[in-house]
Backbone as XML, in Angstrom:
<?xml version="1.0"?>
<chain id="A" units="angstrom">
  <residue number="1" name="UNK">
    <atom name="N" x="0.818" y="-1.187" z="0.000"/>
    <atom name="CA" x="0.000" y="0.000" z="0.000"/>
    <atom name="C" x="0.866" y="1.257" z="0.000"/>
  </residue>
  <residue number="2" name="UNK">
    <atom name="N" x="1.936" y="1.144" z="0.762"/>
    <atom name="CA" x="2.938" y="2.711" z="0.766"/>
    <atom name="C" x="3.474" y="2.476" z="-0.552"/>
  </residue>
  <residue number="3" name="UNK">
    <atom name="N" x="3.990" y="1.486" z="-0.947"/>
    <atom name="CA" x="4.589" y="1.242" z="-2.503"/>
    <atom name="C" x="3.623" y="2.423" z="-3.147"/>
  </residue>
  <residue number="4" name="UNK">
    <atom name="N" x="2.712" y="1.761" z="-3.464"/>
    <atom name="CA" x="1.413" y="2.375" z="-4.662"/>
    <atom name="C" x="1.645" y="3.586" z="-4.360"/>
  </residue>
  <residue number="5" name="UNK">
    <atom name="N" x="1.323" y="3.952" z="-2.824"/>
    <atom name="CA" x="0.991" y="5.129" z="-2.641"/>
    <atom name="C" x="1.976" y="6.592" z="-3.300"/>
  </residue>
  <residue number="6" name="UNK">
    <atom name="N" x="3.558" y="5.777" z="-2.492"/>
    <atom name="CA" x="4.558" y="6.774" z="-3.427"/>
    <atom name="C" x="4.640" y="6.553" z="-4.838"/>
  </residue>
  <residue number="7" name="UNK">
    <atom name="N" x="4.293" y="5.289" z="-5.462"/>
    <atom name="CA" x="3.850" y="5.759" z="-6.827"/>
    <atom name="C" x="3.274" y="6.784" z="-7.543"/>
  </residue>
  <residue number="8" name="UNK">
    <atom name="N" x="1.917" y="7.057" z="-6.528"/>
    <atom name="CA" x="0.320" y="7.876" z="-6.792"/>
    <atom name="C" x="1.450" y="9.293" z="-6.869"/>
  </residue>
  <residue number="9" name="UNK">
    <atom name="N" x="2.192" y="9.412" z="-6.042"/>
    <atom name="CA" x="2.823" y="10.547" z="-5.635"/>
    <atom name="C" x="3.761" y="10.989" z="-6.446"/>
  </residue>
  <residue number="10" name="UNK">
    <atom name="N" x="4.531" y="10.122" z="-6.683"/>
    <atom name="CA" x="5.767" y="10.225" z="-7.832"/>
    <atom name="C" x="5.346" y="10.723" z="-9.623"/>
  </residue>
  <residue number="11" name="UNK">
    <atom name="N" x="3.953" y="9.745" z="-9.388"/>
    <atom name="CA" x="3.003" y="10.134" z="-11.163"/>
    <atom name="C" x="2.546" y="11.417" z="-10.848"/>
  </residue>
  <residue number="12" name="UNK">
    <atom name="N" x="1.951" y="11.846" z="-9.818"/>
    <atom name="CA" x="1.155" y="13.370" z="-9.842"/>
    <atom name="C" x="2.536" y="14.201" z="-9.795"/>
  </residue>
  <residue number="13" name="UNK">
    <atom name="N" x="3.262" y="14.237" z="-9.320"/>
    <atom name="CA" x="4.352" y="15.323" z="-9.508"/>
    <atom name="C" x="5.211" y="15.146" z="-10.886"/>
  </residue>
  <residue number="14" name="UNK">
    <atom name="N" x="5.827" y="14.209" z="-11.208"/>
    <atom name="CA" x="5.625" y="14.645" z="-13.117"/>
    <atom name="C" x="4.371" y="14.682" z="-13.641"/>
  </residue>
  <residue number="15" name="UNK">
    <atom name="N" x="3.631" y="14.725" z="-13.536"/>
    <atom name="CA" x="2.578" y="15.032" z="-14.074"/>
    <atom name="C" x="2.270" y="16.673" z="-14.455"/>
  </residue>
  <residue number="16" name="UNK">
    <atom name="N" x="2.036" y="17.093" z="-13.047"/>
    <atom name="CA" x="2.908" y="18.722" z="-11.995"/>
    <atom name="C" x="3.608" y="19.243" z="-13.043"/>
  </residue>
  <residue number="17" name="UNK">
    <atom name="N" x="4.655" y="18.860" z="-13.355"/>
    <atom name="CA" x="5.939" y="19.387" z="-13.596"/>
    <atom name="C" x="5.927" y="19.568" z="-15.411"/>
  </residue>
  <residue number="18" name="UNK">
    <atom name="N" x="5.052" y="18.294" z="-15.606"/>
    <atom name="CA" x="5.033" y="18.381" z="-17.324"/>
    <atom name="C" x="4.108" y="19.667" z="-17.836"/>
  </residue>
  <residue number="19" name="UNK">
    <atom name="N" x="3.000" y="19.743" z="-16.520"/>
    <atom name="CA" x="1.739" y="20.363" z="-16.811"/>
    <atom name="C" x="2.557" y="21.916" z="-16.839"/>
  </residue>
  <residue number="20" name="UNK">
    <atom name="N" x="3.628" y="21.897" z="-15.868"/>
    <atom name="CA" x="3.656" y="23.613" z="-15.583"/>
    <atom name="C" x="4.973" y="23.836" z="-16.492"/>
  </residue>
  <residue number="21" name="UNK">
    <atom name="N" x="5.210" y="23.381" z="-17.846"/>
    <atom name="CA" x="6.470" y="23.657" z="-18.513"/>
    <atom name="C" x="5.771" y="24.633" z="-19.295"/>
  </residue>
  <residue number="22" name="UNK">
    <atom name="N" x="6.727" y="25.395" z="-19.881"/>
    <atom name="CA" x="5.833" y="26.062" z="-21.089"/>
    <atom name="C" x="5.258" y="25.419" z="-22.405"/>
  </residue>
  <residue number="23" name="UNK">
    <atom name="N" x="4.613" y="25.780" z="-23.141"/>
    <atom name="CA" x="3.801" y="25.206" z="-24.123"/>
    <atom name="C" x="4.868" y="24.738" z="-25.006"/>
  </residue>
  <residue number="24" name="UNK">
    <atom name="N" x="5.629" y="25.146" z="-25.647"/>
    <atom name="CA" x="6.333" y="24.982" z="-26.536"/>
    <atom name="C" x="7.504" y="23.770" z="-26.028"/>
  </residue>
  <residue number="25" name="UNK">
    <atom name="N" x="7.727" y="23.682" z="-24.893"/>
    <atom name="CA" x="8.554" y="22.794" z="-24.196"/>
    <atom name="C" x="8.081" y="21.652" z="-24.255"/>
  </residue>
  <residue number="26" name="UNK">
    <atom name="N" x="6.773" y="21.537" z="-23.327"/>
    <atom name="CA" x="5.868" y="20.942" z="-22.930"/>
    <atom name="C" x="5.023" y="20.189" z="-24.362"/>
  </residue>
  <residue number="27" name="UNK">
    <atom name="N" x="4.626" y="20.726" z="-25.546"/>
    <atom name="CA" x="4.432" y="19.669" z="-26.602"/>
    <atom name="C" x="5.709" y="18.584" z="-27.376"/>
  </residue>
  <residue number="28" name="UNK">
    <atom name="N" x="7.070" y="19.544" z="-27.531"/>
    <atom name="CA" x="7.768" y="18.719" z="-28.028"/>
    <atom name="C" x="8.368" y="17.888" z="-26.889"/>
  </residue>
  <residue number="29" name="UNK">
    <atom name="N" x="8.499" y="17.848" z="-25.852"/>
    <atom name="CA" x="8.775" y="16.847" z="-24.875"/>
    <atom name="C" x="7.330" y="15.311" z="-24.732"/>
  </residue>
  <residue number="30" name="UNK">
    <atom name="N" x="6.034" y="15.725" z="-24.487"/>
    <atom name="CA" x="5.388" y="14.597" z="-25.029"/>
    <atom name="C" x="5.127" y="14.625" z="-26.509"/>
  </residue>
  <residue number="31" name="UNK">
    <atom name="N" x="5.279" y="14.901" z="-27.521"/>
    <atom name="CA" x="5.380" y="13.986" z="-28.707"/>
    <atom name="C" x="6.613" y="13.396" z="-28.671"/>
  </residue>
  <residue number="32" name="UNK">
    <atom name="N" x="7.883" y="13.926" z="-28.332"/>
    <atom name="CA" x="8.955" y="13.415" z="-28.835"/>
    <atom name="C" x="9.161" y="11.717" z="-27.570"/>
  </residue>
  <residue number="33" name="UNK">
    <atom name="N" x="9.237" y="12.405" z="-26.604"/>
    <atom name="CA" x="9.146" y="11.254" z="-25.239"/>
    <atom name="C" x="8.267" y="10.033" z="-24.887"/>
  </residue>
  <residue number="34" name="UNK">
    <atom name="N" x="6.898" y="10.595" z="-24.608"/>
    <atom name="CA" x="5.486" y="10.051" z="-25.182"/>
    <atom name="C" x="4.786" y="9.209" z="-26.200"/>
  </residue>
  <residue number="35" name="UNK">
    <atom name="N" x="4.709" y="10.286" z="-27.469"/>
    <atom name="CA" x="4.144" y="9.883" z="-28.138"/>
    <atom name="C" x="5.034" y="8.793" z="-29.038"/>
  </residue>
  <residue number="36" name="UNK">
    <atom name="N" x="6.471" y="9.392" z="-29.646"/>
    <atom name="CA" x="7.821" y="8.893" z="-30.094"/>
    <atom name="C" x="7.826" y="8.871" z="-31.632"/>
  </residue>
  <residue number="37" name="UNK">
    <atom name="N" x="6.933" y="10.293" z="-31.842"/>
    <atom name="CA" x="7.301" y="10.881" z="-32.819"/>
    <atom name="C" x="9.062" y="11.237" z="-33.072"/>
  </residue>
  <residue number="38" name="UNK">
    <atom name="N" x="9.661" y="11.607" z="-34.287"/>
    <atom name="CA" x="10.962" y="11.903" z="-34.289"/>
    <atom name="C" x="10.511" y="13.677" z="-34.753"/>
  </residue>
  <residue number="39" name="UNK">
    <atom name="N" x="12.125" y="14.429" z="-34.389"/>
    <atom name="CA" x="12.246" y="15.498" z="-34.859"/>
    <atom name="C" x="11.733" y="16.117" z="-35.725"/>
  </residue>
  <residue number="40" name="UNK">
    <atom name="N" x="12.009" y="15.273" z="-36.977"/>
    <atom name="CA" x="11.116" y="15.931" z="-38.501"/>
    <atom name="C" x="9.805" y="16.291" z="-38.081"/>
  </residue>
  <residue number="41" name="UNK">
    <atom name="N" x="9.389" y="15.058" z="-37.734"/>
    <atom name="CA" x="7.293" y="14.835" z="-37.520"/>
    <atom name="C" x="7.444" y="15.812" z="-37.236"/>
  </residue>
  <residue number="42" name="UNK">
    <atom name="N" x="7.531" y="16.306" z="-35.277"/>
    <atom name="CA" x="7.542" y="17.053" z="-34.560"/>
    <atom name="C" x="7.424" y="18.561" z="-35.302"/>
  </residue>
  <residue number="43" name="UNK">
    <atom name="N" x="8.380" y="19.092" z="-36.178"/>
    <atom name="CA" x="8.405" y="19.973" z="-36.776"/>
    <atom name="C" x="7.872" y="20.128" z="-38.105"/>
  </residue>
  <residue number="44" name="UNK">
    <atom name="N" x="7.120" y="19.526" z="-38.677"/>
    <atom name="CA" x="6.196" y="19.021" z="-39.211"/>
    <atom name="C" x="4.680" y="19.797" z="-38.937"/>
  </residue>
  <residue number="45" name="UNK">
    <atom name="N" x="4.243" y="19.061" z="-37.637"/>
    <atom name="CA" x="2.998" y="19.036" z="-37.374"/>
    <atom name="C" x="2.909" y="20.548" z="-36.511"/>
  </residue>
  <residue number="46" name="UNK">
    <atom name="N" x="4.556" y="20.873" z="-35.680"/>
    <atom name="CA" x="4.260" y="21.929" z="-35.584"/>
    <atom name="C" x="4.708" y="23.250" z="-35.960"/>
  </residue>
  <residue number="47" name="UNK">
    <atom name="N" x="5.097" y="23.463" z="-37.109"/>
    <atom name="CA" x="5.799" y="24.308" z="-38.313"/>
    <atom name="C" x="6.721" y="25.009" z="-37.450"/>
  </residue>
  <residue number="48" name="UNK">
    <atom name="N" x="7.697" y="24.288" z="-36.915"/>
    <atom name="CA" x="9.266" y="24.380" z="-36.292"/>
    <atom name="C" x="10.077" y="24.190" z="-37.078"/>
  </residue>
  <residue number="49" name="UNK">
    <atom name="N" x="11.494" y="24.782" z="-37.499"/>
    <atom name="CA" x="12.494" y="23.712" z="-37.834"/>
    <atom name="C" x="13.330" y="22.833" z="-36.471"/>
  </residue>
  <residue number="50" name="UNK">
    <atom name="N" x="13.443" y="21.578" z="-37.234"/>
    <atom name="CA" x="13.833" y="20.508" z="-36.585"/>
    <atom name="C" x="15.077" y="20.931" z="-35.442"/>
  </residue>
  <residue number="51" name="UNK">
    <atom name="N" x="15.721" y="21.756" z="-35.697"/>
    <atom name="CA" x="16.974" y="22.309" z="-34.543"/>
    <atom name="C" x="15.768" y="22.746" z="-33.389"/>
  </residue>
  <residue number="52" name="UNK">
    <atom name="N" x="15.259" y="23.452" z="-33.568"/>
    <atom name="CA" x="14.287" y="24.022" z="-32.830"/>
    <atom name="C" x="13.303" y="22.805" z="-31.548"/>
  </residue>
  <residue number="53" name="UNK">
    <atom name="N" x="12.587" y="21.878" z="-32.574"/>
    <atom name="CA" x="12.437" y="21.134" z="-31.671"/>
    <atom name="C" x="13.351" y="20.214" z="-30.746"/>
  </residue>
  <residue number="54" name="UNK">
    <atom name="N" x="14.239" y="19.908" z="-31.690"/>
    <atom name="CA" x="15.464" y="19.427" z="-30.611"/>
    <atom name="C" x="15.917" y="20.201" z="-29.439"/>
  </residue>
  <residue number="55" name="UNK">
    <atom name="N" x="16.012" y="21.590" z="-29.745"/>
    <atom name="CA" x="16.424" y="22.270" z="-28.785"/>
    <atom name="C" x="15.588" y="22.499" z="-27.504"/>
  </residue>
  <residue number="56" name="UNK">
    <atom name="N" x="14.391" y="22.345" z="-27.902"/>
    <atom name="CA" x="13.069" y="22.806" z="-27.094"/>
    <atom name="C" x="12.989" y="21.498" z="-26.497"/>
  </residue>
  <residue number="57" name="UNK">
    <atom name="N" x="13.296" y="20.632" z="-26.716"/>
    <atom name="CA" x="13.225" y="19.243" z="-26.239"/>
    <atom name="C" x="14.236" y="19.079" z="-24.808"/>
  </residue>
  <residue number="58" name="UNK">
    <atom name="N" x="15.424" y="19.575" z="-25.218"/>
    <atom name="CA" x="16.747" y="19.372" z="-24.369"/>
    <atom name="C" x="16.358" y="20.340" z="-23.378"/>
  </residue>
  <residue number="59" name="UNK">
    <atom name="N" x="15.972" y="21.710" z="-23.511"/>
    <atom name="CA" x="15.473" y="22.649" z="-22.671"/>
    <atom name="C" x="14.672" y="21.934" z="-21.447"/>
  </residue>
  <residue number="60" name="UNK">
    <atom name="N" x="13.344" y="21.190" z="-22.297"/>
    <atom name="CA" x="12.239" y="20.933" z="-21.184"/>
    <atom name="C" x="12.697" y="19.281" z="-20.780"/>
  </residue>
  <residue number="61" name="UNK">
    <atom name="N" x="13.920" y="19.121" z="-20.648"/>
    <atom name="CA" x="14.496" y="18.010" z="-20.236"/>
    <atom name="C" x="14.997" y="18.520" z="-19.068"/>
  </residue>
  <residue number="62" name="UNK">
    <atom name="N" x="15.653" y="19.379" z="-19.634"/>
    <atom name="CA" x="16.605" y="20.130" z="-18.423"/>
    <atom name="C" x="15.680" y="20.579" z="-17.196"/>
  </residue>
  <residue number="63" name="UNK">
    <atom name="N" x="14.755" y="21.308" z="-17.660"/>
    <atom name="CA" x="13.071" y="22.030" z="-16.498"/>
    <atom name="C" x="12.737" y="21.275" z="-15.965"/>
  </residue>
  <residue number="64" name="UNK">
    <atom name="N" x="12.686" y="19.866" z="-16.400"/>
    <atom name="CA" x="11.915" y="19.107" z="-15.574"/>
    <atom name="C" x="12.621" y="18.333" z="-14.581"/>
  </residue>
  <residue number="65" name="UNK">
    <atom name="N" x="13.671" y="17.937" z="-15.060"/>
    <atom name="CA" x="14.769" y="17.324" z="-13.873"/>
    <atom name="C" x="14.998" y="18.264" z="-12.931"/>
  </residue>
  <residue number="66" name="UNK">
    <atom name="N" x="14.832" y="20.023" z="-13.298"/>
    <atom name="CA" x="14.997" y="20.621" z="-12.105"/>
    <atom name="C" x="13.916" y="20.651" z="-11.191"/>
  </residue>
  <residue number="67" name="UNK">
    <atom name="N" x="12.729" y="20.713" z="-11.879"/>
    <atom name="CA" x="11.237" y="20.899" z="-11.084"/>
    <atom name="C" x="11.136" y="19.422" z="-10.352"/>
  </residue>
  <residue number="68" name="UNK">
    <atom name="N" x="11.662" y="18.419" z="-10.716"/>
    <atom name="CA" x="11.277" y="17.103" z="-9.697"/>
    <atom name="C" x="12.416" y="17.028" z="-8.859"/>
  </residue>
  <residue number="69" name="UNK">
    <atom name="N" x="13.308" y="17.712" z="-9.020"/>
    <atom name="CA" x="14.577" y="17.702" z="-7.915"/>
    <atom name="C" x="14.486" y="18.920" z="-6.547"/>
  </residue>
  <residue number="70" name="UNK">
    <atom name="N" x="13.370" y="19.914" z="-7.039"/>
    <atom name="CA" x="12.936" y="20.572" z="-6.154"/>
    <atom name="C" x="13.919" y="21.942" z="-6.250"/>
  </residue>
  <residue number="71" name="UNK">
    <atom name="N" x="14.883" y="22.354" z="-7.112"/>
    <atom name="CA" x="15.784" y="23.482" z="-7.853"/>
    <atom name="C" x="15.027" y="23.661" z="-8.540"/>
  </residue>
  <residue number="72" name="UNK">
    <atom name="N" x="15.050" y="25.141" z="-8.467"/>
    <atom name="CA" x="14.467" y="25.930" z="-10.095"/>
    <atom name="C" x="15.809" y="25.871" z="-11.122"/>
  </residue>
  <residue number="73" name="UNK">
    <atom name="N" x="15.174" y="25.683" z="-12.436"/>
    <atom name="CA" x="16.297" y="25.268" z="-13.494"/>
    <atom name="C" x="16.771" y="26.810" z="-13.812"/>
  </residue>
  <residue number="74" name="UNK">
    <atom name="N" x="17.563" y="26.738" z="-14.379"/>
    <atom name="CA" x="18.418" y="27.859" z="-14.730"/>
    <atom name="C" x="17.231" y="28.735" z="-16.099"/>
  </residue>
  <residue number="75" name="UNK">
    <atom name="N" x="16.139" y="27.435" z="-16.574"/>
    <atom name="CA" x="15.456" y="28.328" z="-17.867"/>
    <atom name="C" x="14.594" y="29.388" z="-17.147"/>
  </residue>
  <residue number="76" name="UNK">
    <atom name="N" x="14.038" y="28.835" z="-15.782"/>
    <atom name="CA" x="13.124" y="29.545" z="-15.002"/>
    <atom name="C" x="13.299" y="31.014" z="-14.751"/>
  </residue>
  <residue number="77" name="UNK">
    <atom name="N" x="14.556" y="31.599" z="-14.761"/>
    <atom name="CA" x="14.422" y="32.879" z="-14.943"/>
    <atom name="C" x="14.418" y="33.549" z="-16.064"/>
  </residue>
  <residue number="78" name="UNK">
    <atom name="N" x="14.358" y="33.206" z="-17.163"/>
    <atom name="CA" x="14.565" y="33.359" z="-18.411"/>
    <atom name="C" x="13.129" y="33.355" z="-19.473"/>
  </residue>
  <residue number="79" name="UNK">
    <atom name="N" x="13.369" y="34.052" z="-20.569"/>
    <atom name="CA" x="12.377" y="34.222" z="-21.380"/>
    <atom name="C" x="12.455" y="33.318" z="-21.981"/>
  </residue>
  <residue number="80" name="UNK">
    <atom name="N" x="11.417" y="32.596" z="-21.969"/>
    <atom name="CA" x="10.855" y="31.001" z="-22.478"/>
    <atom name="C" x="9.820" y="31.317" z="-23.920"/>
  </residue>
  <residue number="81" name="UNK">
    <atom name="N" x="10.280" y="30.406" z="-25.202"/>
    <atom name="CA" x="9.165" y="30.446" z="-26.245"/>
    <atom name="C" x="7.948" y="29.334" z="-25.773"/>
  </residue>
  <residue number="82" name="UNK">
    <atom name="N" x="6.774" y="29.859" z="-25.853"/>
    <atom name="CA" x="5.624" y="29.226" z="-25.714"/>
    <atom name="C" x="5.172" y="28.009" z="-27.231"/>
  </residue>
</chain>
C-alpha cells in the first residue's frame, strides 16, 4: 500500500511538472518522449524547424529534472518560447 501510494505521488508530480512547462517545451517533450514521434514529424505538425524542436526538447528536459529535484532550473528565470 505505501509502494502504490509513493507511486500515486511520484506520477502526480511529473505530471505537476510536465503540466507547468511552457507550451512549446511541454508539446515537443510529449510527442517526442510520449508519443515517439521523431524530430522531422515534430516539426512538421508543428511548423518548427527541426533544430528548434530538438532544442526545445533538451530545454524541457533540463526544467523538468529541475522541477522534480525541487531546484528551479536555470530556464526559469529566463524568457521562455511558448
Amino acid at each position: 500500500m505505501v509502494a502504490l501510494d509513493r507511486q500515486d505521488s511520484t506520477r502526480m508530480d511529473l505530471e505537476r511538472a510536465v503540466a507547468s512547462l511552457p507550451d512549446g517545451y511541454r508539446e515537443v517533450l510529449v510527442l517526442h518522449d510520449v508519443e515517439g514521434y521523431t524530430h522531422e514529424e515534430i516539426a512538421g505538425l508543428l511548423g518548427i524547424d527541426r533544430g528548434t524542436s530538438k532544442s526545445q526538447l533538451s530545454r524541457a528536459r533540463r526544467e523538468l529534472r529541475a522541477r522534480l529535484s525541487g531546484f528551479p532550473g536555470k530556464e526559469t528565470s529566463e524568457a521562455r518560447p511558448s
